[in-house]
N, C-alpha and C positions, 0 to 999 in steps of 0.2 A: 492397533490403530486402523488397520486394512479393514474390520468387523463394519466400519460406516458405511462401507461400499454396500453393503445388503441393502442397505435400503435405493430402493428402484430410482426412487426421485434422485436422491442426492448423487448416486452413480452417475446418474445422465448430465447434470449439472456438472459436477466435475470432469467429468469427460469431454464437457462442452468447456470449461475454463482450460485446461490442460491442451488444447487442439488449439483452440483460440492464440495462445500465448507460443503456441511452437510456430503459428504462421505470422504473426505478428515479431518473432524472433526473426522468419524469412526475411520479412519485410524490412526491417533493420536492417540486416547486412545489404539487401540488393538497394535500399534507400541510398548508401553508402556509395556502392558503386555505380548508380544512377547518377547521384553530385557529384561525381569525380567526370563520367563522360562529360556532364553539363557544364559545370565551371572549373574544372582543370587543377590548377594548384589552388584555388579556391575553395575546391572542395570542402573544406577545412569549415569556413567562411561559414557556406550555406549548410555545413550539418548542424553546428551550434546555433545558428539563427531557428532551425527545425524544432531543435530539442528546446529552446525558449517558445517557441510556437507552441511547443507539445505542453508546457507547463502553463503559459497561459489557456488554453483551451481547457484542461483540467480545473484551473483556481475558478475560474469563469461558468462554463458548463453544468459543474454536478452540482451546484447551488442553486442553477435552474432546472438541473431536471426534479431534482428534491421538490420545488415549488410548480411540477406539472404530476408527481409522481401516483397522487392517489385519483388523477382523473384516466390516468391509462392502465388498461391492465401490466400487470409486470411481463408477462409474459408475452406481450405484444412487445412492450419496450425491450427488451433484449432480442428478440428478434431482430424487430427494426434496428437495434443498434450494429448486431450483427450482418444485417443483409446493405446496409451502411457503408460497413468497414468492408464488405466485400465487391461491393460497387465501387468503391474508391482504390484500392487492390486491382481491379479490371482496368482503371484507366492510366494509373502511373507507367506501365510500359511505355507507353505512346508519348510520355511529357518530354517536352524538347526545348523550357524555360523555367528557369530558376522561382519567376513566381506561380507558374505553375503546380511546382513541389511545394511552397509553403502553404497554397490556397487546401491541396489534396493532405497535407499533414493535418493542416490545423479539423478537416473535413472529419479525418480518421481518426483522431486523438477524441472530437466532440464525442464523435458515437462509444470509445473508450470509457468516459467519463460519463455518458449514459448508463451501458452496460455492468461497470465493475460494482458499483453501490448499490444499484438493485440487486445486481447478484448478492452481492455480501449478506443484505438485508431482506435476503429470502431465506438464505442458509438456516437461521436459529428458526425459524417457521417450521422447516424441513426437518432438521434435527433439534425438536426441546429440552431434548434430555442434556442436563450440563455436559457430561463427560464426553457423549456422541459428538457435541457441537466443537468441544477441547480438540478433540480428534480432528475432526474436519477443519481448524482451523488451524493445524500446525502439516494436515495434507495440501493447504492449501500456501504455505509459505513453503512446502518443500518443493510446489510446482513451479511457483516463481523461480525460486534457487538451480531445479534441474533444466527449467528453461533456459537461463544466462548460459548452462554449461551447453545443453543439448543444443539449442537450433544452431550456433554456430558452426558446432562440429560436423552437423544436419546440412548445413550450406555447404561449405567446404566439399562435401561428398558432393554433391549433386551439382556444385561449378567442375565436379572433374569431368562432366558430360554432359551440361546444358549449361546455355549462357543465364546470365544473371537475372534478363528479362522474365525467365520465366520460375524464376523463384519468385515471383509476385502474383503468379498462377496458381503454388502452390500456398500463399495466403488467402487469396480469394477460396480455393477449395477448404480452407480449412476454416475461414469464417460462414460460408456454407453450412461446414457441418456442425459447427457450433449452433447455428441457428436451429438446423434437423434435429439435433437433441434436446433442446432447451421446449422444444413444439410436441416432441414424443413423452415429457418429463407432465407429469400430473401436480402443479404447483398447490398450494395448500390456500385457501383463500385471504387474504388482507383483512387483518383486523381494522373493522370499519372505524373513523373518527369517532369519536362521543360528540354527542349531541349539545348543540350548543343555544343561547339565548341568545338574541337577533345582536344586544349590543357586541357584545364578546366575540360572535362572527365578523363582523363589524372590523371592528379590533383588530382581529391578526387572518381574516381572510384575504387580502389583497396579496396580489401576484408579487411585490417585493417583501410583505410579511414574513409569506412562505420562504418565497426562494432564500432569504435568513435567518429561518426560524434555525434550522440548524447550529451555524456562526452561533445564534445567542443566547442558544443551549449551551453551547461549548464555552461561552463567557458565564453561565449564569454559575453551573455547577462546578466545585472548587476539583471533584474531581477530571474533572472534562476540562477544563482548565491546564490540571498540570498534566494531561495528555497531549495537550497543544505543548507545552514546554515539553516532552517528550518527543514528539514530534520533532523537534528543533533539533534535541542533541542528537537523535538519528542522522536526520538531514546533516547534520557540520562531517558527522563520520562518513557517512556513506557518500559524501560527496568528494571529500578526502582520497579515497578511494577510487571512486571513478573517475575522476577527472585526473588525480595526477600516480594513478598504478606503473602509466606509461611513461613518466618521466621519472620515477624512482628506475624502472627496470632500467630504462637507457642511458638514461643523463648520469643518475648517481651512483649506481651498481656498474654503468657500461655492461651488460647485460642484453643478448638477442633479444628479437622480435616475438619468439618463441615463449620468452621467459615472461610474458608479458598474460599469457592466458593462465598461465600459472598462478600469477598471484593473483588475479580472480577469484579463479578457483580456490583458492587457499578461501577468498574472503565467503563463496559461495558454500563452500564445506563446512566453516565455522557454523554459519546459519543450519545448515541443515541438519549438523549433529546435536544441537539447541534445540530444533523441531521435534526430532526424534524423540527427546528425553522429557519434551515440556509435559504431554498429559498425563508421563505420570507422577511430575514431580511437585505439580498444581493439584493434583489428587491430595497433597500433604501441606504445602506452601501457597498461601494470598499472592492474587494474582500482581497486588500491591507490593508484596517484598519482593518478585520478581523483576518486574517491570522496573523500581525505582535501582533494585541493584544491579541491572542489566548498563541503563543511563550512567552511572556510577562511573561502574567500570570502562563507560567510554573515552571520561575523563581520565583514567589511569595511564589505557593502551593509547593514548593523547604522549604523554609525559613517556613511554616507550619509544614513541614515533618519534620524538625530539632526538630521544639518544642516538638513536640509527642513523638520522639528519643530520645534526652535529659531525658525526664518525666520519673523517676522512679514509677510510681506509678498513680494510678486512675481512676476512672470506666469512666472515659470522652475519654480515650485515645480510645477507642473502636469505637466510633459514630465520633470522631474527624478523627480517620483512614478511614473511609467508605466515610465521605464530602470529605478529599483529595482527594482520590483514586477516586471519582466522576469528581473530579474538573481536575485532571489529563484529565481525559476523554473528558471531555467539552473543555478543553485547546487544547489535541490533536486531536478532531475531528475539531474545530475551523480551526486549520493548513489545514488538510487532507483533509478533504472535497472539498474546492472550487480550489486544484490544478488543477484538470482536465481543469476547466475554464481558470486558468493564463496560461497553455500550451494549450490548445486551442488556443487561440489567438496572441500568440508569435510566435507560431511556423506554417508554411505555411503546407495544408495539405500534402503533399506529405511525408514531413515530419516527421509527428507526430509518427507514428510509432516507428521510432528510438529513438524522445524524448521521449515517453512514455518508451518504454524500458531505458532508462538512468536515468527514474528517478526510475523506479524499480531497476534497479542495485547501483545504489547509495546511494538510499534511506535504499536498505536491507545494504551495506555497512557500514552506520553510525551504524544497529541495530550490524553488527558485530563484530564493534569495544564499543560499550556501556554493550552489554550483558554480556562479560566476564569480564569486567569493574564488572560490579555490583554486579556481583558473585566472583570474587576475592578481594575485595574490603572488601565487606560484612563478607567476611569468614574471611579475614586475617588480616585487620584491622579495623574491626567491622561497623555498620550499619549510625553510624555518621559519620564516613571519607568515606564512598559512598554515604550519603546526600551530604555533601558537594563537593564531588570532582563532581556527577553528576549533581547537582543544578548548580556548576560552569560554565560546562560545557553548561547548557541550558540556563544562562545568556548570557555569551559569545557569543555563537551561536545567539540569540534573538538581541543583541545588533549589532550584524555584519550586519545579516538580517534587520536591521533597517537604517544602514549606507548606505549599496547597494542600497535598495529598499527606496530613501530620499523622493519621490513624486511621485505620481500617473502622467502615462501621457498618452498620447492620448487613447492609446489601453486601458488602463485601464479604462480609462473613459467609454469606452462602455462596461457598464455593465448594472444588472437589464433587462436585454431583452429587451432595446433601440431600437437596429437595429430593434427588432420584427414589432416595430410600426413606426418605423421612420427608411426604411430603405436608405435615401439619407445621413441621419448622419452615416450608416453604411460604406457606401463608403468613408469617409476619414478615415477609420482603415482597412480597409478590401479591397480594390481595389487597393493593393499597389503590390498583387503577380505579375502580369500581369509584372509590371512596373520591377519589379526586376528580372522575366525571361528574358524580353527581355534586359535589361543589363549586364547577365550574374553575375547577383549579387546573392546570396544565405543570406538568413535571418540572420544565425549567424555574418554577416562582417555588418549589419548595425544596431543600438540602434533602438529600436521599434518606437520611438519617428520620428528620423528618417525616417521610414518607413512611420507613420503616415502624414507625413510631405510630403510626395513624389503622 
């Protein structure tokens, strides 16, 4: 897997997401303890209103930056999203009002939601080679993963000898250096639009076009459809998880404070040993059997979560919590991981930009309608009517995602890094752009199959 790293470009890039995500980890905890100096038992209050800040700015922003993306270079745009997020990082010390913090989140989350979709949708640029790209995109879920684990433990060290203030020093330094790498990285040039006929510019050139053209990509194509329904049963699980980890360990296990980063971890280890295994087990398996039986199983470890719930009692319910909370993880990286690949291939490169953005927007979307789900749910009619209403929820979603997505077809077929060695079989998936520029055809108005077909 590590073999990606040779190449100069992508090194620097991930090097640059990997630093980005460990200050922005900072940033979290000292966030935390910033709302607590500021609103006191409050606290509470103003972190969830932050983290709906943070998911609004996401569903809202990367749809606009998709709709300005082919007028900036990329590598300006991540810059500025970086030098952004560290300008805002310099001024949080100093806030000494509540709407202060949400003006500076929702500030920092924008440039987030700038940054993360161009990045994604630079990567297949960087690495074309299927198997390279497989690779980098399960490096790139194990750094979210080791993130959740690392910067906490990261913080904790460093409140043992400096106040909290300036763990928001050590995010600014670190969105600095993300910047300095991303400016040292030799990006590979944007496949320019195809050329169009004045009506057809006409048509889908306007500023709200764009900024949706994504969205109705993701409506047009049945597969990119039941990735939004994928989406969803992610979001019921992972929300599940993050929002009520804390009250399984205390309220229902009666269970320390302690025990509480554990089943995290439990849920962050499941992912990562999923990561681990995926490139080479998509070397053999569509990325379609993986993804729908990942969804699947969330429904299962759903009907798990019930039994545990239910249990009044027993020292099994502890190690039983921790296998879920893993298998959560394996489920949801199972999903998560080989998107990058199904939108690679679906969507022409010129493209991808916007759909990467759309699925970032949409994707945070589901988590913004499931998190307060879990949480109001959880509190108001207890932790067994948010099993079930979210289990439901991740069946439903899995079962749709299975209807859309009925059979793998041509494009899907090329997978396992095919083309890498065979690339004459590449050309009846991939040598269709050509053919649909010069018809003034656009990807979402034709079924991929289709395409493959032309």
């Amino acid at each position: 897997m590590l073999t990606v790293l040779r190449n100069r470009t992508y090194r620097h890039l991930f090097a640059a997401q990997v630093i980005a995500l460990v200050g922005t980890g900072l940033a979290t905890v000292a966030l935390g303890l910033l709302a607590y100096d500021i609103a006191g038992a409050d606290a509470g209050s103003v972190l969830g209103t932050a983290l709906a800040i943070k998911m609004v700015a996401y569903v809202a922003i990367a749809p606009a930056v998709g709709a300005v993306a082919d007028r900036i270079p990329r590598r300006a745009l991540m810059v500025g999203a970086d030098l952004t997020r560290a300008g805002v990082a310099l001024f949080l010390p100093f806030v000494d009002q509540v709407w202060q913090v949400y003006v500076l989140v929702f500030l920092l989350q924008s440039a987030s939601a700038a940054f993360t979709p161009t990045f994604q949708a630079v990567i297949p640029d960087v690495l074309p080679k299927e198997r390279d790209y497989t690779r980098a995109l399960s490096m790139s879920r194990l750094a979210y993963d080791l993130e959740s684990l690392f910067s906490p433990a990261l913080a904790a060290a460093l409140l043992s000898v400096i106040t909290y203030n300036w763990l928001f020093t050590g995010t600014m330094l670190g969105f600095l250096a993300s910047a300095a790498l991303v400016v040292s990285a030799v990006l590979p040039k944007p496949v320019p639009a195809p050329p169009t006929d004045g009506a057809y510019a006409k048509a889908t050139g306007g500023t709200y076009a764009k900024a949706t053209a994504g969205s109705r990509l993701f409506l047009a194509v049945p597969q990119l459809r039941a990735l939004l329904a994928l989406n969803l049963a992610v979001a019921a699980a992972s929300a599940m998880v993050t929002v009520n980890s804390v009250v399984y360990v205390r309220d229902v296990l009666r269970l320390s404070t302690g025990a509480v980063p554990l089943a995290l971890g439990a849920y962050g280890a499941g992912s990562m040993i999923v990561a681990l295994v995926l490139p080479r087990v998509l070397e053999r398996v569509s990325d379609r059997t993986v993804m729908l039986r990942g969804a699947l199983l969330l429904a299962f470890v759903f009907v798990g979560l019930g039994t545990v719930t239910a249990a009044q009692s027993g020292s099994w319910r502890w190690p039983a919590l921790l296998a879920l909370w893993a298998a959560f993880g394996a489920a949801c990286s199972m999903v998560l991981t080989p998107t990058g690949r199904l939108i690679r291939r679906l969507v022409p490169a010129e493209k991808r930009t916007a759909a990467f953005a759309a699925q970032f927007s949409l994707s945070h979307g589901c988590w913004l309608l499931t998190y307060p789900l879990a949480g109001w749910l959880g509190a108001e009619a207890g932790l067994q009517a948010a099993v079930v209403a979210l289990g439901g929820i991740a069946l439903a979603a899995s079962l749709l995602a299975v209807r859309l997505w009925r059979r793998p077809t041509a494009v899907e077929h090329e997978h396992t890094g095919l083309h890498d060695e065979h690339p004459h079989l590449a050309g009846a998936t991939r040598g269709t752009t050509g053919w649909q520029h010069r018809h003034g055809v656009v990807a979402d108005e034709l079924h991929p199959a289709q395409l493959a077909r032309t």
